[in-house]
N, C-alpha and C positions, 0 to 999 in steps of 0.2 A: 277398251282395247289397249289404253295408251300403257295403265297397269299390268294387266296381264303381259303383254308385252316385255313391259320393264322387269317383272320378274323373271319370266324364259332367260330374257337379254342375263340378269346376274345369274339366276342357273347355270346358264352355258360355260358362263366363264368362271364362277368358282368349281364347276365340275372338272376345268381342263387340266388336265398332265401335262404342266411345264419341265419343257427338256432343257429350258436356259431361262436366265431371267431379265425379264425385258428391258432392252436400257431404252427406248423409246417408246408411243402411245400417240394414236391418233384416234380420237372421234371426232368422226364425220358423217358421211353418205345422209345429209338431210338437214336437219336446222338443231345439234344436241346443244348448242347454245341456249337453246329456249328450256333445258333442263332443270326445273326446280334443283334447289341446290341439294335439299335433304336426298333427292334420288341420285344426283351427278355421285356424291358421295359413297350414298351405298353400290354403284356401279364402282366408282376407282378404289374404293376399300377392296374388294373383286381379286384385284388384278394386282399382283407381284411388281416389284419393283422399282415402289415407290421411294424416295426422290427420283424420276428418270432424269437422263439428258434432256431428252423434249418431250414434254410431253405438249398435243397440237389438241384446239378443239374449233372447231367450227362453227360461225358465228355469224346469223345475218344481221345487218343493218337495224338497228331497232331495236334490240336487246338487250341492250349493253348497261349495266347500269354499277354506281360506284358499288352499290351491296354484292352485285354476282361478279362483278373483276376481283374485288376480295375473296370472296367462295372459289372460286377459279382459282389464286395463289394460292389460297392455303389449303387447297385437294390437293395442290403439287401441279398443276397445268402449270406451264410457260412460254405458252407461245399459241396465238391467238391467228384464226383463219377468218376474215369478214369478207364473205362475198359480195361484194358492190357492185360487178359486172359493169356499169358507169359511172362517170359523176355529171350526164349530163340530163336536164330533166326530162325533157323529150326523149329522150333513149329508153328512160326508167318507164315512163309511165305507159308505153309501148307493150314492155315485158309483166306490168300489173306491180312493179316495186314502187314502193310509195316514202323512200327515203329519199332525202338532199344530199347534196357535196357539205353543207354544212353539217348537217345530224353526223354526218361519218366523220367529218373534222374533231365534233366534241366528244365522242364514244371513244377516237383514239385517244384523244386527252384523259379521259377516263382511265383507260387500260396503263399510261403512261405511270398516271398518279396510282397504280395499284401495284407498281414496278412490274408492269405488264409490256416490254419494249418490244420485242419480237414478235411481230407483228405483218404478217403479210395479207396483201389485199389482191381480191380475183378480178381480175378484167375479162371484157369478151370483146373479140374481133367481131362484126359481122351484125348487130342489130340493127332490128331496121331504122331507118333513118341515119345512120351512122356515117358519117363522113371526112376525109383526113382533117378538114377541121374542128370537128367535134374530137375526133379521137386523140388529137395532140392538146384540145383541154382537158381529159381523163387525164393522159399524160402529165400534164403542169401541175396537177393536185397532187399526183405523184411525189413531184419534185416537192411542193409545197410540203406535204404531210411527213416526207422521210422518212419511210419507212426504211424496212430493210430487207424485203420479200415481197417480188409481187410476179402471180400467174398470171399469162396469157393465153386465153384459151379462145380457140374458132368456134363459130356459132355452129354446131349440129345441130343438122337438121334430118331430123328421124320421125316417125311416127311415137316417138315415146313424148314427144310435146305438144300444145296448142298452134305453137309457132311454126313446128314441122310439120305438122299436119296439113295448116292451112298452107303452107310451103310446097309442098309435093301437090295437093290438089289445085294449086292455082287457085285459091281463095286471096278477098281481100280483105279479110280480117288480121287483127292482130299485128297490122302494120306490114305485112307479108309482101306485097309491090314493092314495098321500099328496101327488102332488104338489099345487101352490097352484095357484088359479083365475083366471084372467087378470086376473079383478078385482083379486086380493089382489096379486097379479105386479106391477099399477101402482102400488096402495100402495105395497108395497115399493122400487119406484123412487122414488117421489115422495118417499118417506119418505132414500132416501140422498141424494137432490139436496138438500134443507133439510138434513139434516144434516154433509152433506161442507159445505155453504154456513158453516155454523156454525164448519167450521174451518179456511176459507181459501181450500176447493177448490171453484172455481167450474167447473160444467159450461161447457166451451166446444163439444162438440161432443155427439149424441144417449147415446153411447156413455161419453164421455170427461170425466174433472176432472182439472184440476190448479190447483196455485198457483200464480200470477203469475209469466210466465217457463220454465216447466216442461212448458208444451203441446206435445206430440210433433210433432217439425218434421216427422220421417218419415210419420206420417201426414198432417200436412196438405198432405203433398203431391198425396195422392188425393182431398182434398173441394173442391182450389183448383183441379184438371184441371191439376194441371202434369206433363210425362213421369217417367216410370221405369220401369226396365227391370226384369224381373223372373228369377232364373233357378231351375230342377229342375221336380220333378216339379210341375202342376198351377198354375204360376208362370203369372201374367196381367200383362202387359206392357203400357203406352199411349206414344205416341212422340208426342203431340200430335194427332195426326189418326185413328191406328189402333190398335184395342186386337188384340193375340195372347194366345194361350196353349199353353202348352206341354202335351204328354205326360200326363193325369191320374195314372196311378198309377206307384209309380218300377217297375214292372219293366216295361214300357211303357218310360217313359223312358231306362231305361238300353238297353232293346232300339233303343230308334231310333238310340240314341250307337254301339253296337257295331254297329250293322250300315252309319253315316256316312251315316244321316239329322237333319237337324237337329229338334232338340225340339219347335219350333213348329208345330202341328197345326193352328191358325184364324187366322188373321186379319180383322178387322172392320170397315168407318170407323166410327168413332165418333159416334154423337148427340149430338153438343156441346149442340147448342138443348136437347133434353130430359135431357141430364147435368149441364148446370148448375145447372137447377133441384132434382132428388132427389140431387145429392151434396153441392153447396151449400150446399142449405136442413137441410142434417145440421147443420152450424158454427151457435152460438149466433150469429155477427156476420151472420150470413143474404147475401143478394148483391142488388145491384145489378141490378135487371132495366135493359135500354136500352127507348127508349121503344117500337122493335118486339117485343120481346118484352113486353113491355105490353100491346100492341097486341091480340099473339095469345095469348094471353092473360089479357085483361082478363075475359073470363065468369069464367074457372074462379077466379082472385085475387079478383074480388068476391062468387065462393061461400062460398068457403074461408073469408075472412074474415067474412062475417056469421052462421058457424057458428062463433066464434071458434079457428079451427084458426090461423090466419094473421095479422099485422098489419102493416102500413107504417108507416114513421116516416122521415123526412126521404129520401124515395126507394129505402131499404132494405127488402128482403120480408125476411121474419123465421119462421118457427114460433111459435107463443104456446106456453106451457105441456100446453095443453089437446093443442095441435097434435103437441109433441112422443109424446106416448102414442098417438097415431093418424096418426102418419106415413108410413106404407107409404099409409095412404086419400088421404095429400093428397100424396104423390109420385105415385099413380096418376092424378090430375089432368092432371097435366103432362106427362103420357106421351101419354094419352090426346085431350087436348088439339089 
């Protein structure tokens, strides 16, 4: 499958009709870190322009080795996503990851020596056992390792994991009793915003810090509504006016490719008016409503705000702080609107 797969994957994309040429590149959604080089290769051959700005690839713990940080420079990558989700042990061995705070200390050393600097690591609020003392040692290794990008993401809990599963069922497997209480969840965010704040890394987006300079161009490609094309399995597309998506699972995907149907299963217009507002109001620098959107509007912006979720300042909507912890309630605003 992994084959078949990878060819659909270069099919899709040497078949697409580039309308621009990409200053940016992200592989992601899974572990393409673990990508032999000779295939990462014929994948980025693929795909139009190369040298990017950024080009991101994602990368778990444990794979990192001085031969593939080389392979990774010279495809054109620069700039490297390791999900750690902790650096504490007990935290990791809860979620089944079987990397240290050290194994990640020397893989960054690695990437460093391959002039690999750009470099962000993914945390998680909320696993089990997780505590604001555990979480402010995640924190310190932070500070230790220097990066210059690092995600913060809430523990979801869905039925698409082992850990949500057993979560909603009130099982006690997988550490599930132990996990933290929404309340403690926002501590612990609130608690890495002042802290990352302390060393440089300033939140610009709900999710996202970096240092000055170091904001992920590739994503802000999706909170500004600007196109990109997405390609494999489960890959969601927007061209300006229409969002698609492709094939959910790759055998699916690869079934549509052998059999010389194309991947794309939906296409949608897009909600400009109400995307603006819940992908927008994601970015610290918030957007610019026009004075129609004002207009219509103007109820839910003067709720929002006198529950202080929201603020204006010189024609900019913004999230406040408060805002940011209960934003899924104040993008439902503007949906609903």
């Amino acid at each position: 499958m992994a084959d078949r797969y990878l060819s659909a994957l270069e099919s899709e994309i040497s078949g697409h009709r580039w309308s621009w040429r990409p200053e940016t590149l992200y592989l992601g959604g899974g572990s393409p870190g673990e990508l032999a080089c000779t295939a990462l290769r014929r994948l980025l051959a693929a795909t139009p322009g190369n040298p990017w700005r950024e080009a991101t690839i994602e990368a778990p713990p444990g794979c990192i080795s001085p031969e593939k940080a080389a392979c990774w420079r010279d495809s054109g990558l620069n700039r490297v996503s390791i999900g750690v989700q902790s650096f504490v042990s007990r935290e990791l061995a809860k979620t089944g990851r079987r990397h240290s705070a050290a194994a990640v200390e020397a893989e960054i050393r690695v990437l460093r020596a391959a002039g690999l600097d750009n470099i962000n690591i993914d945390l998680i609020a909320g696993l089990p056992g997780q505590t604001p003392q555990t979480w402010l040692e995640s924190l310190q290794w932070i500070e230790r390792l220097q990066v210059p990008h690092v995600s913060v993401y809430m523990l979801e809990v869905d039925e698409d994991s082992r850990l949500g599963r057993e979560i909603l069922s009130g099982g006690a497997r997988y550490g599930a009793p132990e996990t933290p209480s929404a309340d403690v969840c926002a501590e612990l965010y609130e608690a890495a915003v002042e802290r990352l704040r302390a060393m440089g890394i300033r939140r610009y987006e709900i999710s996202n810090f970096a240092r000055p300079g170091f904001e992920s161009l590739h994503n802000l490609t999706y909170w500004r509504l600007q196109p990109y094309a997405a390609f494999g399995a489960d890959a969601h597309s927007f061209d300006g006016s229409v969002r698609s998506r492709n094939a959910e699972s790759p055998a699916e995907y690869v079934a549509r490719w052998e059999s010389g149907k194309e991947a794309r299963i939906e296409a949608v217009p897009a909600r400009l008016d109400e995307e603006r507002f819940f992908v927008g109001l994601r970015l610290s620098e918030g957007i610019m409503p026009s004075p129609e959107e004002r207009r219509v509007h103007d109820a839910a912006i003067r709720r929002l705000a006198g529950a202080g979720l929201v603020e204006t300042e010189g024609g900019v909507l913004r999230l406040t702080g408060r805002g940011v912890l209960l934003s899924n309630e104040v993008f439902q605003e503007f949906i609903s609107s």
